[in-house]
N, C-alpha and C positions, 0 to 999 in steps of 0.2 A: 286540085282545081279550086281555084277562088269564084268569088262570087261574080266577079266579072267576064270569067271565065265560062260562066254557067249562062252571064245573060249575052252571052254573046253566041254560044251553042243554039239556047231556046229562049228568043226573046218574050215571044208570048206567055208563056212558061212563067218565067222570071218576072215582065211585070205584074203579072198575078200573083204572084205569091209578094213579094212587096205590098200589093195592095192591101191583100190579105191581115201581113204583119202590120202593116202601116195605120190599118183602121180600131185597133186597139194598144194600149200601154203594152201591158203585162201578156205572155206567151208560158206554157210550159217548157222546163227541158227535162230529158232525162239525161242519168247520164250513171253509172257504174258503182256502186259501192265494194269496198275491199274482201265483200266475199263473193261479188258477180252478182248479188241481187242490184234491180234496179231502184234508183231514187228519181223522184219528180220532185222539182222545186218550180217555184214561179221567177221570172229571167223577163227582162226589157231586152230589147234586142235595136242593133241601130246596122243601117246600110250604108258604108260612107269607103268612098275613095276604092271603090271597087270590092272589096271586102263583105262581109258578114261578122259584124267583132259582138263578141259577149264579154258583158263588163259586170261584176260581181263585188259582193263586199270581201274586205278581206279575214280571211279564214274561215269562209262560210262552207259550208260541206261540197257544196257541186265544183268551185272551183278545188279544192282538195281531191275530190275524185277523179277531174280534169288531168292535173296534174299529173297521178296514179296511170291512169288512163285515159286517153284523149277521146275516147268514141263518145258520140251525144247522137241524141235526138233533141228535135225542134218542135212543138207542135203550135201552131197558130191558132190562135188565140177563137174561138167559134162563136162568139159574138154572142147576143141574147137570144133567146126564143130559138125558135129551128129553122128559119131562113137558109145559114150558111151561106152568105151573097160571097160569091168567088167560089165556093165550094170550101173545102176542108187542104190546107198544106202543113204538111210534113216535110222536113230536113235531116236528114240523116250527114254523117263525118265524123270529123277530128277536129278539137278545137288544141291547140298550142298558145302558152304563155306568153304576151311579149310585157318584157319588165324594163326594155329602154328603149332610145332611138327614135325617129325620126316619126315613123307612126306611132308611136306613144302621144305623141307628141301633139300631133295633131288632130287625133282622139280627144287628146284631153280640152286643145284650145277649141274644139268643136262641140262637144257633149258637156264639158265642165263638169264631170263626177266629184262626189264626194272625194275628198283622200282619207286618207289612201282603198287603194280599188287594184279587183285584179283584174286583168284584159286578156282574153282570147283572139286570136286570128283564128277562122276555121277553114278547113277546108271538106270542100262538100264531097260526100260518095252516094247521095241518090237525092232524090226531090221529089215529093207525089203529093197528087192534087187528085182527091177524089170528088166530084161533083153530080147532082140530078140532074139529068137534062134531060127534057123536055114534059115533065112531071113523069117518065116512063123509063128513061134508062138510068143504071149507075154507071159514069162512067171515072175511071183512074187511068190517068196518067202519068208514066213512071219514068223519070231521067236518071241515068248512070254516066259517069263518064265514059266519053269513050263509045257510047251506044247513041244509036239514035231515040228520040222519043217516041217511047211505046203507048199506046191505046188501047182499054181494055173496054168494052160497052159488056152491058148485059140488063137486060129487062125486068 
């Protein structure tokens, strides 16, 4: 399931985490080293033409572990101080290589990266947004495909 995919399921959902990403550069990801420990790098992230693409330098570790293995996390970027305005998003998936064609393409006359660069298309397997509300609850909200959006509150 692409990103459009996902904002078409839960829109609200979706523009909030956009927002999220969109309010700062830099995001973490994790993603897989070749003996199953986890790595965290820092990743810009862009939303364009329905998609979710990570674009990376090339032969940089995460895209290599990408490669190896496509599973990542996302995490959004949490801004300064402890506000958290939107709450906290996470993206969980698989990100896949595209090295030509037509989205390359238009990735590249849009974003203008460095060359050379690697590019992921992903595809999403969960989405979660945990936020305070009302200075009294915690509440997470969890998207899988496939499921409805779940709610979890607790005080």
């Amino acid at each position: 399931m692409n990103w459009a995919d996902f904002r078409t399921a839960v829109p609200d959902l979706a523009r909030t985490a956009e927002e999220r990403f969109g309010a700062y550069r830099h995001h973490v990801l994790a993603t897989l080293r070749q003996d199953g420990s986890p790595r965290t790098c820092g990743i810009e992230v862009r939303f364009l033409g329905g998609q979710l693409w990570l674009g990376m330098m090339p032969g940089s570790r995460k895209a290599l572990d990408l490669r190896r293995d496509p599973r990542f996390t996302l995490q959004a970027n949490p801004g300064e101080g402890t506000g958290m305005g939107g709450g906290d998003i996470r993206i969980g998936g698989r990100a896949y290589e595209v090295e030509d064609g037509a989205a390359r393409a238009a990735y590249v006359e849009e974003v203008e990266p460095p060359q050379p660069f690697h590019l992921f298309r992903t595809e999403l397997t969960e989405v979660v947004r945990t936020c305070v509300e009302d200075d009294t609850y915690l509440v997470t909200q969890v998207w899988k495909p496939g499921e409805p959006l779940r709610t979890l509150k607790r005080a």
